[in-house]
C-alpha positions as a printed NumPy array, in Angstrom:
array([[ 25.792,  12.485,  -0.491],
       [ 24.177,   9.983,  -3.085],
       [ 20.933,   8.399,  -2.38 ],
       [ 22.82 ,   5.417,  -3.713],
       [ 25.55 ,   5.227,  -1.076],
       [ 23.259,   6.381,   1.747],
       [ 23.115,   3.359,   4.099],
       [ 19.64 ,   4.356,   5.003],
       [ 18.412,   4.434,   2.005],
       [ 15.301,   2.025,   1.525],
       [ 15.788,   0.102,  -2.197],
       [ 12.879,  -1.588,  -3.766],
       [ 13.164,  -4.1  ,  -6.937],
       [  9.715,  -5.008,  -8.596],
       [ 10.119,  -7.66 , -11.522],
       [  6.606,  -7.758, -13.072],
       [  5.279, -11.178, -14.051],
       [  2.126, -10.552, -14.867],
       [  0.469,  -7.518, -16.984],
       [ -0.824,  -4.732, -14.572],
       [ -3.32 ,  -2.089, -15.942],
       [ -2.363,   0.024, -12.734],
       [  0.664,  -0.26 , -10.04 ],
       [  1.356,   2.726,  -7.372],
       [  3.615,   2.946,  -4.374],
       [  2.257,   4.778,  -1.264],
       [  4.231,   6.155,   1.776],
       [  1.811,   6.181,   4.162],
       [  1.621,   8.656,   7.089],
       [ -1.753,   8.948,   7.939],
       [ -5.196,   6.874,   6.996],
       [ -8.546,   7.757,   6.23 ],
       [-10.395,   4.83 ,   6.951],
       [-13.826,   6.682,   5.404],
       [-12.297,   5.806,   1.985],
       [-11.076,   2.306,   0.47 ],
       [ -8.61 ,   1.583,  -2.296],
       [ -5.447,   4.421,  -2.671],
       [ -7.407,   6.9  ,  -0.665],
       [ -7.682,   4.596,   2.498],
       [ -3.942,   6.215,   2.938],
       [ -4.975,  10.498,   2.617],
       [ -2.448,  12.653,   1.024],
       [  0.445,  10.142,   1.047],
       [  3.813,  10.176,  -0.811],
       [  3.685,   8.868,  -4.298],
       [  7.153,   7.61 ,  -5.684],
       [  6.677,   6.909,  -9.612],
       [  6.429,   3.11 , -10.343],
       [  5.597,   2.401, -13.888],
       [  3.33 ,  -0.837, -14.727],
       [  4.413,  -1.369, -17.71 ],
       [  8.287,  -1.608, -17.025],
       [  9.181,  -5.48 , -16.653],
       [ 11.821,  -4.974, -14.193],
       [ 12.288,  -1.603, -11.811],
       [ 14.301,  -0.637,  -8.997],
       [ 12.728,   2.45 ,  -6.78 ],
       [ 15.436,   4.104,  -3.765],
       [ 13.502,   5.774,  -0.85 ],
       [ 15.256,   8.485,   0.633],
       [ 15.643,   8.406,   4.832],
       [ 14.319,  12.146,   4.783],
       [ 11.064,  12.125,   6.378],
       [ 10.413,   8.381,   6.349],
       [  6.475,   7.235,   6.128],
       [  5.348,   5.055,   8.618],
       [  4.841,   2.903,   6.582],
       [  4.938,   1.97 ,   2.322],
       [  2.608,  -0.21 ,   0.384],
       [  3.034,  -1.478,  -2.979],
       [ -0.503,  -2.163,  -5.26 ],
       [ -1.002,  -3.855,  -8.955],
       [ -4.1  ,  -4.127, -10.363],
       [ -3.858,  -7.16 , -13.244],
       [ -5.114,  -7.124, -17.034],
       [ -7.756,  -8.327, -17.337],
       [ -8.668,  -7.242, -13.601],
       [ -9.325, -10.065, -10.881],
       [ -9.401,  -9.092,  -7.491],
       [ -7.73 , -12.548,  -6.425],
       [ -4.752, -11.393,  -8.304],
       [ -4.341,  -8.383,  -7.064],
       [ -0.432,  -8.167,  -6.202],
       [ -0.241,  -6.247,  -2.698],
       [  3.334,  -5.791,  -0.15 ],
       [  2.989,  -3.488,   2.728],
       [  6.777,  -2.688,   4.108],
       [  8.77 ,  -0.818,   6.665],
       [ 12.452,   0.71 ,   7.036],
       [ 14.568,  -1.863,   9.313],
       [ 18.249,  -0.987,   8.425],
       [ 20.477,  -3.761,   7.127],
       [ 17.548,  -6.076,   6.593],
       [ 17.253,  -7.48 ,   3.243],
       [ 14.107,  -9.411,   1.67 ],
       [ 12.85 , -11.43 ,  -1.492],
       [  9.548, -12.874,  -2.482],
       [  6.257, -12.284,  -3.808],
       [  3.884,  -9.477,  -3.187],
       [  0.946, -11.379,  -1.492],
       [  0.467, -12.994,  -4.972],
       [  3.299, -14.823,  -7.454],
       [  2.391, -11.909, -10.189],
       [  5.261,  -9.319,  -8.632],
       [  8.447, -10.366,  -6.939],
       [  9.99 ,  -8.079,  -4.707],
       [ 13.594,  -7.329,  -3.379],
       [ 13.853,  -4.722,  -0.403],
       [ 16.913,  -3.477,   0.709],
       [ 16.912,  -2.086,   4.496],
       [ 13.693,  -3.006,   4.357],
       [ 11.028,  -6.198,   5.936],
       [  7.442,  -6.905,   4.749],
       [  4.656,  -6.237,   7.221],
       [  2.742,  -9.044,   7.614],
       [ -0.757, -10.5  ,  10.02 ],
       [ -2.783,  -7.986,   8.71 ],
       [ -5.588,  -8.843,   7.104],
       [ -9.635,  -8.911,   7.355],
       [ -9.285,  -9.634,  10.789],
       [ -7.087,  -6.307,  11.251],
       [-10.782,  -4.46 ,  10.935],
       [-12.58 ,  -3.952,  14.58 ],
       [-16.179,  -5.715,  14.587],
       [-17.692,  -1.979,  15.163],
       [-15.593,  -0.346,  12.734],
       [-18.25 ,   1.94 ,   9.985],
       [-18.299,   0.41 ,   7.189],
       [-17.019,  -2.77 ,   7.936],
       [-20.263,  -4.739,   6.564],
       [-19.71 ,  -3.164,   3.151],
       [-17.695,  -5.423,   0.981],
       [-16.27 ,  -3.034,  -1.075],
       [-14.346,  -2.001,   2.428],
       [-14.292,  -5.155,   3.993],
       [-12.171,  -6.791,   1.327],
       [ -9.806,  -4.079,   0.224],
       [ -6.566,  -5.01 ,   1.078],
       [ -5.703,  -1.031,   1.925],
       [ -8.515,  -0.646,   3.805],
       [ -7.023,  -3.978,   6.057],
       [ -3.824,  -2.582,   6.276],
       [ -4.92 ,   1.184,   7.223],
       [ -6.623,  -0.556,  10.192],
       [ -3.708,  -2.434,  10.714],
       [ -1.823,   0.438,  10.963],
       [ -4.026,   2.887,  13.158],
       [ -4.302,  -0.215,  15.599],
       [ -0.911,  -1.368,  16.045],
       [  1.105,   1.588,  15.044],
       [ -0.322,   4.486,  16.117],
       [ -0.531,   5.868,  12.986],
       [ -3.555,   8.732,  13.07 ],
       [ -6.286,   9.135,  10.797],
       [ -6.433,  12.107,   8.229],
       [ -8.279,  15.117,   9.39 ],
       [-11.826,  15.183,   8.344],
       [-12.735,  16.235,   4.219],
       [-15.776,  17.903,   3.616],
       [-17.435,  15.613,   1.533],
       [-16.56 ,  11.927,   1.557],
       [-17.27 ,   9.798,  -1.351],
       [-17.801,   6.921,   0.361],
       [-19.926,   9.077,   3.03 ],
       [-22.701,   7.189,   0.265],
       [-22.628,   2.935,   0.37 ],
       [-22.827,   3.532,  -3.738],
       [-19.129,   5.429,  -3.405],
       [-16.099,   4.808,  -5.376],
       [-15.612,   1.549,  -7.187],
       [-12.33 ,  -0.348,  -6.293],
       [-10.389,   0.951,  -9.115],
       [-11.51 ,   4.543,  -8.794],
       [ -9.11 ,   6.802,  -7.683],
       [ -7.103,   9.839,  -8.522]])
């Protein structure tokens, strides 16, 4: 059967409005809240988006669906404030529009819905790492709390080595 005439499969529009140095789409199914940025969300599934394309549409297929997706642009020239972020889940039939936490992206899910109250607050007072800011205020690093606390989702089995294991870790836009 098509993708395309699959009723369960998710559809996601992005219409850039801004220029974006990086964008990346994440299905998340686990979190690994001992890194920030991409890698708060572990070996995840990584659809191709392309920053540079004004306007893009993305289908999900209902195979093996994430727990969870999240959409991240970083803006030219960077500024955290603009950074455009949408976390989203399969609902079936549900349909969506707006902007991605910012007015830089605007979105269009198809049986799809935003996920939304997460935030700072989303990160337990005792959590490690909470007191650095490069955690504190990553908007992944939010949502993988958000998402360990209030959907179950479980953490990533332990790495060797963590970069951030060291307070001087990864910079925000440092990932693979």
């Amino acid at each position: 059967m098509n993708s395309e005439a699959n009723p369960e499969t998710v559809r996601i529009s992005i219409e850039r409005r801004d220029s974006y140095g990086i964008m990346w789409l994440a299905g998340i199914r686990h979190v690994d809240l001992g890194q920030h940025c991409l890698k708060t969300f572990g070996e995840c599934d990584r659809p191709s988006v392309n920053h540079r394309l004004k306007r893009q549409t993305l289908l999900l297929p209902p195979q093996n669906r994430p727990a969870a997706w999240y959409l991240c642009a970083l803006p030219i020239p960077w500024d955290w404030s603009r950074n455009a972020h949408i976390a989203f889940e399969y609902c079936r039939g549900e349909e969506w529009e707006g902007p991605a936490l910012v007015p830089g992206l605007k979105v269009q899910l198809s049986n799809a819905r935003p996920i939304e109250g997460w935030g700072e607050h989303s990160i337990p007072a005792e959590a490690p790492f909470r007191q650095v800011s490069r955690f504190r205020t990553c908007r992944n690093w939010q949502f993988g709390w958000w998402l360990k606390n209030n959907r179950g989702v479980p953490e990533a089995l332990a790495k060797a080595s963590r970069d951030s294991a060291e307070l001087g870790g990864p910079r925000q836009l440092a990932f693979e």
